[in-house]
N, C-alpha and C positions, 0 to 999 in steps of 0.2 A: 795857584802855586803848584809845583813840580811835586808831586806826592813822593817823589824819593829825595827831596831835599833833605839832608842831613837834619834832624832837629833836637837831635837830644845830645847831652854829655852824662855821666854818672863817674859816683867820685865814691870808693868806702872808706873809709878814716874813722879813727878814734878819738873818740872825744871822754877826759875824765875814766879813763881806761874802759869804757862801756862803746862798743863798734857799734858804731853810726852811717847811716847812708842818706847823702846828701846828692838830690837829681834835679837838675836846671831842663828847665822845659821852653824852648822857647814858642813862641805866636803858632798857635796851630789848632785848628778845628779838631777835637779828638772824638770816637765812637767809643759809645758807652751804654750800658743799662743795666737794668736793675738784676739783682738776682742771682749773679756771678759770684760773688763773693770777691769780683778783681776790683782796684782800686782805680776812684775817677778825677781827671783830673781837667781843670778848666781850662782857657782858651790863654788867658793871661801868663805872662812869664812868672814863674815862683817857682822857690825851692822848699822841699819836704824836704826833712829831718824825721828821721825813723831810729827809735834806740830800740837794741834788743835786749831787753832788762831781763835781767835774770836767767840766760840761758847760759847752760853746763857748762859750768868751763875746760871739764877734762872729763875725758870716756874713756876706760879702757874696753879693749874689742868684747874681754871675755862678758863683760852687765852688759854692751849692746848686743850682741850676737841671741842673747836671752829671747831677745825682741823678734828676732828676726821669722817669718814666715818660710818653710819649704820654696815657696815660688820665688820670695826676695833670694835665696842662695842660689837656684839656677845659673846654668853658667851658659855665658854666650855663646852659641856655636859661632865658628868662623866661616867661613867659603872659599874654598881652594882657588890661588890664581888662575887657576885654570880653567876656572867654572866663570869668572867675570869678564865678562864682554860690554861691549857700550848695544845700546838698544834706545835709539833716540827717537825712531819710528811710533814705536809703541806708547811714548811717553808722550809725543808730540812735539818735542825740544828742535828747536827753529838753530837752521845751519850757522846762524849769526852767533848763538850764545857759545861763549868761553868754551874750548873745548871740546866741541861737539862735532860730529864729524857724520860721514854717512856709515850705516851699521847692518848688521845685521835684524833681522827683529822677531827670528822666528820662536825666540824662546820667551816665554812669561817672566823669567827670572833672572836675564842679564841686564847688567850695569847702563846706568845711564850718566855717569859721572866717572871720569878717570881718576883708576885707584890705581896706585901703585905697585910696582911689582914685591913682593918679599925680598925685605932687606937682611943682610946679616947684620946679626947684633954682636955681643959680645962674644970673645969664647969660639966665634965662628957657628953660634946660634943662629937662628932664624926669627923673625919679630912675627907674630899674627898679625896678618892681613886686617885691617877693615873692612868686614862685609858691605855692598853694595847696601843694602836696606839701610843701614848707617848715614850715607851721604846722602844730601838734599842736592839735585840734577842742580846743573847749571851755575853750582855756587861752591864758595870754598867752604860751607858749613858740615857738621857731623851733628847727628844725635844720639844720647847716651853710647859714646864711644870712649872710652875713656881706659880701656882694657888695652888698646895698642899701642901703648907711646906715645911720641909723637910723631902726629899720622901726615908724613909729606902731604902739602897741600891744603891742608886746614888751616882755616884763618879764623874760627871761632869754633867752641864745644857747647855743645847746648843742651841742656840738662833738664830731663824732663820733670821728674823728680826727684825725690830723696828713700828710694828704697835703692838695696845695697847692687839687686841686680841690674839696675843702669847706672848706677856710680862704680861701679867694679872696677879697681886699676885706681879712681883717685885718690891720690894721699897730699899731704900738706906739702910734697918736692913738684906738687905739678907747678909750670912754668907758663901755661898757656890760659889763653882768654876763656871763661866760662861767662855763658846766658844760662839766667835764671830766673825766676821768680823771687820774689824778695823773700816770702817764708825759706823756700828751697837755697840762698843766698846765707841765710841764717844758722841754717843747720849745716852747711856745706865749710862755712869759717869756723864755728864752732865745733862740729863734732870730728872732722875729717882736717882741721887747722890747714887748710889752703890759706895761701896770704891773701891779705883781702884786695890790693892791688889787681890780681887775676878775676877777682867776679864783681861778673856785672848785673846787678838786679834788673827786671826789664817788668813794666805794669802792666797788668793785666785790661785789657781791651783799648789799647792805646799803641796805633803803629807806629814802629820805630824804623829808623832807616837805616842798614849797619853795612857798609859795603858797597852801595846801592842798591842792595833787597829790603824789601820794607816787612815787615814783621811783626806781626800780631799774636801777643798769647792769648789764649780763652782759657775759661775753666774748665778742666778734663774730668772732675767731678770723682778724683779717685781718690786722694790723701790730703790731707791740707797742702799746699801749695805746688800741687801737679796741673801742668799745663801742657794745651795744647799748641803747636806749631804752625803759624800760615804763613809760607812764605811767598810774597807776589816780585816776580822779577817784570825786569824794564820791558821783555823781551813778549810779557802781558801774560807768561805761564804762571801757573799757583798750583802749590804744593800744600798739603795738608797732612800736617805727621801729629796724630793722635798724644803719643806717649801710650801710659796704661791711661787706660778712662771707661768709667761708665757710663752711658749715653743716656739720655732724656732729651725725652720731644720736647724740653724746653732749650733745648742744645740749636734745634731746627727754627727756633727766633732767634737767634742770632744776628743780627744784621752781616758782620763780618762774611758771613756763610751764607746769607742771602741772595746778597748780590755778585757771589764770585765764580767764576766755573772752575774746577778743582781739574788742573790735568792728571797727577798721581796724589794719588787718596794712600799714607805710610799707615796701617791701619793695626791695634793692641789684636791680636786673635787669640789670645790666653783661653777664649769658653767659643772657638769657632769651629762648634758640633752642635748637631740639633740635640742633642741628649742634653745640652748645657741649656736649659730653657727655663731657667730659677725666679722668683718673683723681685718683685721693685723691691727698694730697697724700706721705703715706706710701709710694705707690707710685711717684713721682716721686722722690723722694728715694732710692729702694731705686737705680730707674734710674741716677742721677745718681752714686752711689757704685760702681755697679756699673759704667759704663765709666772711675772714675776709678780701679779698682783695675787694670782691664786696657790701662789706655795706661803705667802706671806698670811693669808688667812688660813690655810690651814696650819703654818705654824709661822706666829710671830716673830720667833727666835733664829729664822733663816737669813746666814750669809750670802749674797748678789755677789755672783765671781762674774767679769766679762773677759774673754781674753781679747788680744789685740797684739800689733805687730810691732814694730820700732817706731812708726806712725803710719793711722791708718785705725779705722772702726772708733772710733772718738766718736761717730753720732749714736752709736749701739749706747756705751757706759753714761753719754749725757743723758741721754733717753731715761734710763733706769735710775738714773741720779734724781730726774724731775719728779719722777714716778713715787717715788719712795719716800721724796723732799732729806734725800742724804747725802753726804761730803762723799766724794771718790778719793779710794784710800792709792796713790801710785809710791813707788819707791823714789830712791832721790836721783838717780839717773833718767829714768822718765819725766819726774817734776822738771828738770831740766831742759827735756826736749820740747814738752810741752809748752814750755815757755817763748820757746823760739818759734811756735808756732802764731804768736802774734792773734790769740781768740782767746776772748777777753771773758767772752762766758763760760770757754770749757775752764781756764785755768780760775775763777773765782770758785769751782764745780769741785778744786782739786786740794788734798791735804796729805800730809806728811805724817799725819797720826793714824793708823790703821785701826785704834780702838775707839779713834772720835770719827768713821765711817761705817756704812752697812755693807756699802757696794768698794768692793777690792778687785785690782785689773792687775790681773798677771799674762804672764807670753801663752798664748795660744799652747805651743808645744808642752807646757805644763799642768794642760787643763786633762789629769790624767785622775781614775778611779782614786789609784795609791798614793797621786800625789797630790788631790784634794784631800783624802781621809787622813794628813797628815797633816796638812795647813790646819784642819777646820781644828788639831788637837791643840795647837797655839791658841786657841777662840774659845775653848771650851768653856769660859767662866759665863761668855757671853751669849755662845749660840749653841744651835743643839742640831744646826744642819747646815747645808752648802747647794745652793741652786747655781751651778754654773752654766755660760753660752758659749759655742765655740762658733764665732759669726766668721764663713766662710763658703764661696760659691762649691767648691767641691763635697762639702755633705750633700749635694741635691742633683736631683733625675727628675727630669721632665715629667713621666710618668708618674710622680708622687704630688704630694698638696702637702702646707703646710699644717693641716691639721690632721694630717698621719705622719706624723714626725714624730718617733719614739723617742724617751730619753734612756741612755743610760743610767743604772741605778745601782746603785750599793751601799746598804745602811742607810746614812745616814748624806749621802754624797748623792747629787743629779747631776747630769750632764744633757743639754740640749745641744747639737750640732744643728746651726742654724743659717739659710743658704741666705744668708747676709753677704753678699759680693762686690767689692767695687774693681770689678771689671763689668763688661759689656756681655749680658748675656747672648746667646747665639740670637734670639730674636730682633733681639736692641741693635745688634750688628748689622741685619739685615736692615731694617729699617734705618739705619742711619746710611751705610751705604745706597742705599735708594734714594735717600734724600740728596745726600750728596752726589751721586750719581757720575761718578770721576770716570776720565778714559783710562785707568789704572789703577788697580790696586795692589799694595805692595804688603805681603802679611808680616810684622815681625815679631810675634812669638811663633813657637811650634814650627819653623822654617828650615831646620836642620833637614830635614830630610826631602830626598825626593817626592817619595809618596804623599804625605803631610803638604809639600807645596803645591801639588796639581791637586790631590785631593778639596785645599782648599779655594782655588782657580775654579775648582769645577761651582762651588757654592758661590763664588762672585760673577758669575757667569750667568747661574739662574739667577741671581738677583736682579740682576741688570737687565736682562733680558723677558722678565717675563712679564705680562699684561698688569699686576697691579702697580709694576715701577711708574709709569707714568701716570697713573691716577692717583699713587704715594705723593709723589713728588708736586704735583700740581696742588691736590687738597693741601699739603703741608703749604705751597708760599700764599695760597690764598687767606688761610688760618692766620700766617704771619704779617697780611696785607691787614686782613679784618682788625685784629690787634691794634695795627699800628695807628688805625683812627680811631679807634676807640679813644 
């Protein structure tokens, strides 16, 4: 069968005023495995029914904004008309495909997709451009573009996930076609009221065929339902757009990723410095529980604060929750999102009573000396101290371990900043681009500037080229061959 035969439809509706997504699958061998956290689906025709019970029904910006992390409010740079050029050479894009034409190719950082010139808006305004890193070669799609309107040309938006700086620009008047994740689908109707007509949930390890590019999400391993992008055009090019993700070499079993050669590699560079060189996340966590078992013997009567962002660090507060064997105390705009998050152990983990809990999750940006030693004075009947984590790649330097990681202290108040990351540390970076081993790669955080972008060209450049890339790359599919007989 034609692997881009159209095979799916999806429908959102309301069902008993609780939104509903109901998706017809027809006859089709699909790729699957264990461990993703994406959902699997069989070969026979059947429709799922997915209800999102209990999620928020109304946010106001000021309790989500609470939520929100420094790096979720970044703001998109643009890239001046005048700096995008098409560059098909470099990408590898065949004279056949849509638009493509013969180019220039001496630059690392022009366009491989026609973008439009700046149009005037109202007012005799100007609209921001769509940066090139934006659009996927060869096709009418964007990712996390949603800051420019709408963007001549696009024929779907695709959304990596649900932090504010790739949704930037959505609100409930958008008009146009959204791919998502069914979590990211949930949060997207509910918190930011888009009609549901506009989004389309799409499953994770299950190609779908939209346009005639086939399209496969993976788990990007960063927030609950952040995914990764494969897109395989007819023309037999494959693009691969990260989102934010944090990588593991269990990313490189993949099958998806196996068998494909990746022309441009759209790649999350948020920690892409060797200084960003922070532990697994697993070991972070081992830490996290490990001083929260030794404040608790020395004093019983200690409060477990974790912070965390709008979603996002939910393995940290689960972590501490088993730890302890206690309820996680969230407010009710959180119990909210968390709900839409479709995980069925964090939310049985979660309560509404903050005096029938030990461990209480507040926003990161609040995990302050003055503004613990004022919480903890609500609690005083109960407790007589506050052990809080702020899980986040930027407290850590390569050059430290975690067990010289100071806390801050005062009274009666700790503070551990703990290099808990879901991004890709600069290591993980490396090795994942060696795995994948693409004819390009396209940075998109940190990309504003010139320096910043050759700076980081020159680090994919030794990657790719140096002696252990092909001995990476080879032990990795052998690992993944061993596996697969097992």
């Amino acid at each position: 069968m034609d692997r881009f035969q159209s095979i799916r439809k999806v429908d959102l509706h309301t069902t008993d005023g609780i939104p509903a997504i109901t998706t017809t699958f027809a006859k089709r061998k699909r790729h699957s495995y264990a461990g993703t956290g994406g959902a699997t689906f069989g070969s026979k025709e059947k429709t799922k029914r997915v209800h999102s019970v209990g999620c928020l029904e109304q946010h106001n910006q000021t309790s989500l904004l609470q939520f929100m992390a420094p790096l979720e409010r970044k703001s998109l740079e643009s890239v001046t008309a005048s700096r995008i050029a098409h560059n098909s050479a470099s990408a590898g894009l065949s004279s056949r495909d849509p638009g493509s034409t013969s180019r220039d190719s001496t630059s690392l950082f022009k366009q491989d997709h026609h973008v439009p010139e700046l149009l005037a808006g109202r007012g005799g305004s100007k609209r921001r451009n769509c940066p090139f890193y934006k659009w996927i070669p060869g096709t009418g799609f964007t990712v996390d573009a949603f800051s420019y309107g709408a963007i001549p040309g696009c024929k779907g938006y695709f959304l990596s996930h649900f932090h504010s700086d790739h949704y930037q620009g959505l609100k409930g008047s958008f008009e146009h076609t959204i791919y998502c994740s069914k979590v990211t689908a949930n949060l997207v109707a509910k918190c930011l009221k888009v009609r549901s007509e506009y989004i389309f949930p799409l499953p994770f390890n299950a190609p779908q065929v939209i346009d005639g590019v086939e399209i496969t999400l993976l788990d990007a391993n960063h927030c609950p339902g952040s995914a990764m992008f494969l897109f395989r055009l007819r023309s037999g090019l494959n693009y691969l757009h990260t989102g934010d993700f944090r990588a593991t070499r269990a990313m490189q079993g993949f099958p998806e990723l196996c068998d494909c050669r990746i022309n441009q590699l759209f790649l999350d560079t948020t920690y892409c410095s060797p200084e960003h060189d922070f532990p697994e996340q697993a070991d972070a966590i081992s830490f996290v529980v490990r001083k929260t078992q030794e404040a608790l013997r020395r004093n019983p009567s200690t409060l477990i604060i974790s912070g965390t962002y709008t979603i996002g660090k939910e393995k940290v507060f689960l972590a501490i929750s088993e730890t302890v064997g206690s309820k996680v105390y969230v407010g009710k705009e959180k119990m909210g999102l968390m709900y839409c998050l479709e995980w069925e152990q964090l939310v049985r983990a979660l309560t509404l009573d903050p005096h029938g809990a030990r461990v209480h999750v507040l926003s990161i940006g609040e995990l302050t000396l003055d503004n613990l030693s004022s919480y903890l004075e609500q609690y005083r009947h109960k407790y007589t101290a506050v052990l809080a984590f702020k899980p986040t790649g930027w407290t850590y330097r390569s050059k430290c371990s975690l067990a010289a990681i100071q806390a801050q202290t005062r009274g009666a108040v700790t503070i551990y900043g703990v290099p808990y990351s879901e991004h890709s540390s600069y290591s993980e970076l490396r090795e994942f681009v060696q795995f994948i081993s693409p004819q390009k790669v396209v940075p998109t955080v940190g990309n504003g500037s010139e320096k910043n972008r050759l700076k980081m060209q020159q680090h994919f450049a030794l990657w790719l080229t140096s002696e252990s890339h092909a001995i990476a790359r080879q032990t990795t599919l052998e690992d993944s061959l061993f596996k697969g007989l097992q």
